[in-house]
KETORLUM-349578 format. One record per residue (C-alpha): x, y, z; residue in three letters. Coordinates in steps of 0.2 Angstrom, whole numbers, padded with zeros to 4 digits, always signed. Layout:
<atoms>
XYZALA;...
</atoms>
This chain:
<atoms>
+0000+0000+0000UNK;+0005+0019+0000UNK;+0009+0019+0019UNK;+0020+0031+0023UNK;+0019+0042+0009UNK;+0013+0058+0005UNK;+0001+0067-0007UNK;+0004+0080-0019UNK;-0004+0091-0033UNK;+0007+0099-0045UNK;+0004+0113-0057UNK;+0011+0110-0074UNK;+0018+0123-0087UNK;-0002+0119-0093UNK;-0013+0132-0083UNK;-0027+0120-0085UNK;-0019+0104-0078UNK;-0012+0100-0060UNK;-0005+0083-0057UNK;-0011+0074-0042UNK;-0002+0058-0033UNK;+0009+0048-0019UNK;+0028+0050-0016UNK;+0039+0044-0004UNK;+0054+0032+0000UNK;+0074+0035-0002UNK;+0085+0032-0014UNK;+0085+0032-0034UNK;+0069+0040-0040UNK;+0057+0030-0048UNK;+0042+0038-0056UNK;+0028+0025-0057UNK;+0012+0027-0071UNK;-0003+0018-0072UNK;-0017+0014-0088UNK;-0033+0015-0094UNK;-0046+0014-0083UNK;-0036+0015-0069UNK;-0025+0028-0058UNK;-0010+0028-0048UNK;-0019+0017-0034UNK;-0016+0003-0048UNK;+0003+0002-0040UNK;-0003+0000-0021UNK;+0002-0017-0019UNK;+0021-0013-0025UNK;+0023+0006-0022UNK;+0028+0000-0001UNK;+0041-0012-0006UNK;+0049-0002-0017UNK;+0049+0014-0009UNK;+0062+0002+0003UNK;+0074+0003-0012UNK;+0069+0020-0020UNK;+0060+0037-0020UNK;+0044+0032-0028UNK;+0032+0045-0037UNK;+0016+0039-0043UNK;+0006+0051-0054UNK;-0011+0051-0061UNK;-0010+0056-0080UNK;-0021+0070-0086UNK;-0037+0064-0088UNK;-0037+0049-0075UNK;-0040+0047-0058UNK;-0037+0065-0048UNK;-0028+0075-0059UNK;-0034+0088-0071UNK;-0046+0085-0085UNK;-0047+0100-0097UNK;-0058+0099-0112UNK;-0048+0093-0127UNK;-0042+0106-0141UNK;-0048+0102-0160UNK;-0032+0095-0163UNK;-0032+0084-0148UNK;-0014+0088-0144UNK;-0017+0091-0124UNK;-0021+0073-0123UNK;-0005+0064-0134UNK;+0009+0053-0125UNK;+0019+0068-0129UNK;+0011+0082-0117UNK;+0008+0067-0104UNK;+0025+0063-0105UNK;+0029+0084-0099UNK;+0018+0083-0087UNK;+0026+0070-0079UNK;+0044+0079-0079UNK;+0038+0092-0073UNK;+0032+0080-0058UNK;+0049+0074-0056UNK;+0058+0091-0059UNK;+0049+0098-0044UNK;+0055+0085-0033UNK;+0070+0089-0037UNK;+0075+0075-0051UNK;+0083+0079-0066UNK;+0085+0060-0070UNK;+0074+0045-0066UNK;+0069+0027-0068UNK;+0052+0026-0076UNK;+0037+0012-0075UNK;+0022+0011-0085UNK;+0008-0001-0086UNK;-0004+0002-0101UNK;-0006+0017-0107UNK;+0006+0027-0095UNK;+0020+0013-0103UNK;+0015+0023-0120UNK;+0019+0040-0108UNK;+0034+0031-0103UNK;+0039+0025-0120UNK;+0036+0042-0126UNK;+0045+0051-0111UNK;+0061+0041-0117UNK;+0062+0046-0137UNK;+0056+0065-0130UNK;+0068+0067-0115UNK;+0081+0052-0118UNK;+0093+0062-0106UNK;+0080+0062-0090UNK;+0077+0044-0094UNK;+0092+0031-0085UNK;+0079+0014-0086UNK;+0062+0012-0091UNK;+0050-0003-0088UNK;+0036-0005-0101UNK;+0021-0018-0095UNK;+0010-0026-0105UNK;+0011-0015-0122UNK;+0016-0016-0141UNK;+0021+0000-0147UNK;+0008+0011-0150UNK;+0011+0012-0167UNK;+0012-0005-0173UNK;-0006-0007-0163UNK;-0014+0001-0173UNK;-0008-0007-0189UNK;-0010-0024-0183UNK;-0030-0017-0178UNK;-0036-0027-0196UNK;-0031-0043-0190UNK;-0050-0050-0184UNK;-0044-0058-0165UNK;-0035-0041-0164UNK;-0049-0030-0168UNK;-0060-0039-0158UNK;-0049-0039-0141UNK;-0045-0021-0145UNK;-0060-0015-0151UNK;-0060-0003-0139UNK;-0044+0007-0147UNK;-0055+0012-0163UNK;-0071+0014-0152UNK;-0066+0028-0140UNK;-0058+0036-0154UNK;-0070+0043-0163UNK;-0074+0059-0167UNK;-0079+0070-0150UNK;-0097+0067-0142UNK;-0100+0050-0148UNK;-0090+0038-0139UNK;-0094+0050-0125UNK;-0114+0048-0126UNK;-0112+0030-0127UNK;-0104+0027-0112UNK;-0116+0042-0101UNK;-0122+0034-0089UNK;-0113+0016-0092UNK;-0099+0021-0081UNK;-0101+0003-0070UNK;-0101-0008-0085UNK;-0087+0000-0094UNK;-0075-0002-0080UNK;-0082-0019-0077UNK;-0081-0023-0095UNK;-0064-0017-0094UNK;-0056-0023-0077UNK;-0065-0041-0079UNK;-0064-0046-0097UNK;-0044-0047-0104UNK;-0032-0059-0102UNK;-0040-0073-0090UNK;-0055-0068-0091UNK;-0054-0058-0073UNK;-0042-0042-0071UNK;-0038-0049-0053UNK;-0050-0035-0047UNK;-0058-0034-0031UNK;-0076-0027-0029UNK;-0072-0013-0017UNK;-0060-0010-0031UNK;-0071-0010-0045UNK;-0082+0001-0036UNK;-0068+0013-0035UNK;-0064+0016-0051UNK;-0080+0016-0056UNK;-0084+0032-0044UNK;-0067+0039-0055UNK;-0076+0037-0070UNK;-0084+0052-0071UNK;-0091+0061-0088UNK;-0074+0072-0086UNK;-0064+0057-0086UNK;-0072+0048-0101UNK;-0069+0062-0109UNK;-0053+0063-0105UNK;-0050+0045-0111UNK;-0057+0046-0124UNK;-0046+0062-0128UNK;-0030+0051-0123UNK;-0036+0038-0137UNK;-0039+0052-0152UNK;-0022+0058-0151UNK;-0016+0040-0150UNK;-0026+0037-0168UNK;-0018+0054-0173UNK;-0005+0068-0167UNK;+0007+0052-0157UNK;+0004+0040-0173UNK;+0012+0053-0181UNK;+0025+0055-0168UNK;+0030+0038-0169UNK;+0029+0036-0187UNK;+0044+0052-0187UNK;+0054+0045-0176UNK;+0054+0026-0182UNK;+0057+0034-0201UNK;+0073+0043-0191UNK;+0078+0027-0184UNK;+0076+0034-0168UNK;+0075+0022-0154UNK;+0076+0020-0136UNK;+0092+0020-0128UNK;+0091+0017-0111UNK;+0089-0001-0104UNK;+0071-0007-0106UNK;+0063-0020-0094UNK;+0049-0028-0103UNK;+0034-0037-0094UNK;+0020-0045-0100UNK;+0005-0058-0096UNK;+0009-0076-0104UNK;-0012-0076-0107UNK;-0013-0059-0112UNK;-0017-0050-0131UNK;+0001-0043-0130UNK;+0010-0062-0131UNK;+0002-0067-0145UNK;+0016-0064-0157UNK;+0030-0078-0160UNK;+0045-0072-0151UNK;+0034-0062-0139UNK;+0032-0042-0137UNK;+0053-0044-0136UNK;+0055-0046-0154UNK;+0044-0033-0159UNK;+0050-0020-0147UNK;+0067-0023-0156UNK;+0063-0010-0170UNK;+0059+0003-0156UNK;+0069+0000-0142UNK;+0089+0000-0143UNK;+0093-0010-0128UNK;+0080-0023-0121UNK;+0091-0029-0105UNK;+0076-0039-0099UNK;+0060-0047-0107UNK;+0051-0058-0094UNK;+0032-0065-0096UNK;+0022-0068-0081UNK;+0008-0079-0075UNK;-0004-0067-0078UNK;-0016-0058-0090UNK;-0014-0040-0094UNK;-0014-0032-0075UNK;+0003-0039-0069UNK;-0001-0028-0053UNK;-0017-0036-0048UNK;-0014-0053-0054UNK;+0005-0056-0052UNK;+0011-0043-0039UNK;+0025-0053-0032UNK;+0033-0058-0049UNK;+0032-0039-0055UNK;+0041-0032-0040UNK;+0053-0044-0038UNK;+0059-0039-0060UNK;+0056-0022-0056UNK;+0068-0023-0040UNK;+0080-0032-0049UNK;+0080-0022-0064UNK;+0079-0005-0056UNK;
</atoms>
C-alpha cells in the first residue's frame, strides 16, 4: 500500500492541468504510471516495497483518476503521450529529479515510451508492462482476434461526443467490462475495487480517455511514425513485462521481438503468470523484475 507516503498536486507549465499523486521512499527516483481505466492506486500493492529501495512518485495522467481533465483542443494535442510525458517531468523536476527510472503499465507505458524518445537524457531505465508500441497497434488493428480484443482502441476514438454519449451513464459496466474481461477472463479485481474506479469514471474522465485515445489514432501515430522513419529508438535499458495469457503475447518471439525495431537496448524481457494487469494478478513476480531491474 502507499503507507508512509505523501500526497501532492502539482501545477504544470499547462494552466489548466495540475497533477495529483503519492511519493515517498529514499533512494534512486522511480516515477511510477498507471493505464486505462485506472490511476496511480493501480501500484498499491508494490509502491511499499519499493519505496524500501527507491523514492517512488506515482502520478495520475491527465485525464485519470485525480488529476486535471481540461476539455480537449480540435487538434487533440493536450491529450498525446507527448504532453503526458511533460507533465510527468515536470512532476519529477519539482521534486528535485533531473534524472529517473520510469514504469508504466498500459497506457502510462505509452507515456513512458514516449518520455524516453522525448527526454532520452532524463530517462536512466524504463520498464514497459503489457504494451506493443503504440504504433504497430494500430496497424495490426485489421487482424480480426485483434480488432476484436482491442476493439475498444477504434471505439473511443471517434470523433468528439460520440463515444462519450455511449458510455453516459454506463460508467459501471465499462470499468467492469474493462477490469473483468482481458487476459484470464478476470483483471484480478476486487469489488471494493471496481467500485472505486467506477466512482473515478466520471463524464470528465471519459472524456478525458477518450481524448488520450484520439491523439493516439492521430498527433502520437504521427510522432512515432517520425521517429521510427529517423531510426530513432530507445536508448536506455528497457525492462519488458507482460501476461503469458494476455493479447500482448500473442506474437512468435513475444512483445521482445517486436520491441526490437523501437527500443535499442532490451536488458530484460520476462512473461508472467498473468493476463494484462501484472499488478493485480502477479504482484510478487512484477516487484521482484522491477527490483531487480531498477
Amino acid at each position: 500500500m502507499f503507507n508512509g507516503f505523501e500526497s501532492f498536486q502539482i501545477q504544470t507549465s499547462d494552466p489548466e492541468v495540475q497533477i495529483v499523486g503519492k511519493h515517498g521512499g529514499s533512494g534512486p527516483p522511480l516515477l511510477l504510471i498507471h493505464g486505462n481505466p485506472l490511476s496511480h492506486m493501480s501500484w498499491a500493492k508494490v509502491a511499499g516495497p519499493l519505496s524500501e529501495h527507491y523514492t517512488v512518485v506515482a502520478a495520475d495522467i491527465r485525464g485519470y483518476g485525480h488529476s486535471s481533465k481540461p476539455r480537449g483542443l480540435p487538434d487533440h494535442s493536450n491529450y498525446t503521450f507527448r504532453r503526458m510525458a511533460q507533465d510527468h517531468v515536470e512532476v519529477m523536476n519539482h521534486f528535485g529529479f533531473k534524472s529517473f527510472s520510469v514504469a508504466g503499465h498500459d497506457r502510462g507505458a505509452r507515456v513512458a515510451h514516449r518520455m524516453c524518445l522525448d527526454h532520452e537524457n532524463a530517462i536512466t531505465k524504463a520498464a514497459f508492462l503489457d504494451i506493443l508500441p503504440t504504433e504497430f497497434v494500430w496497424k495490426e488493428l485489421g487482424d480480426l482476434d485483434v480488432g476484436l480484443s482491442l476493439y475498444h482502441w477504434s471505439f473511443l476514438s471517434q470523433p468528439s461526443g460520440f463515444p462519450e454519449a455511449l458510455l453516459k451513464n454506463n460508467e459501471p459496466l465499462y470499468i467492469r467490462s474493462k477490469l473483468m474481461s482481458q487476459g484470464l477472463g478476470k483483471g484480478g479485481f476486487t469489488e471494493e475495487q471496481i467500485q472505486y474506479y467506477t466512482e473515478l469514471c466520471t463524464p470528465e474522465n471519459i472524456h478525458g480517455v477518450c481524448e488520450d485515445y484520439r491523439a493516439s489514432a492521430t498527433l502520437d501515430l504521427e510522432f512515432d511514425g517520425e521517429d521510427r522513419l529517423a531510426g530513432k529508438k530507445v536508448k536506455c535499458p528497457v525492462m519488458l513485462l507482460w501476461g503469458e495469457t494476455s493479447h500482448t503475447a500473442r506474437h512468435e518471439g513475444g512483445p521482445a521481438k517486436i520491441w526490437e525495431a523501437y527500443a535499442a537496448n532490451i536488458a530484460h524481457a520476462q512473461a508472467l503468470p498473468c493476463g494484462h494487469y501484472p499488478l493485480e494478478q502477479a504482484p510478487e513476480q512484477t516487484l521482484e523484475a522491477m527490483v531487480k531491474f531498477f
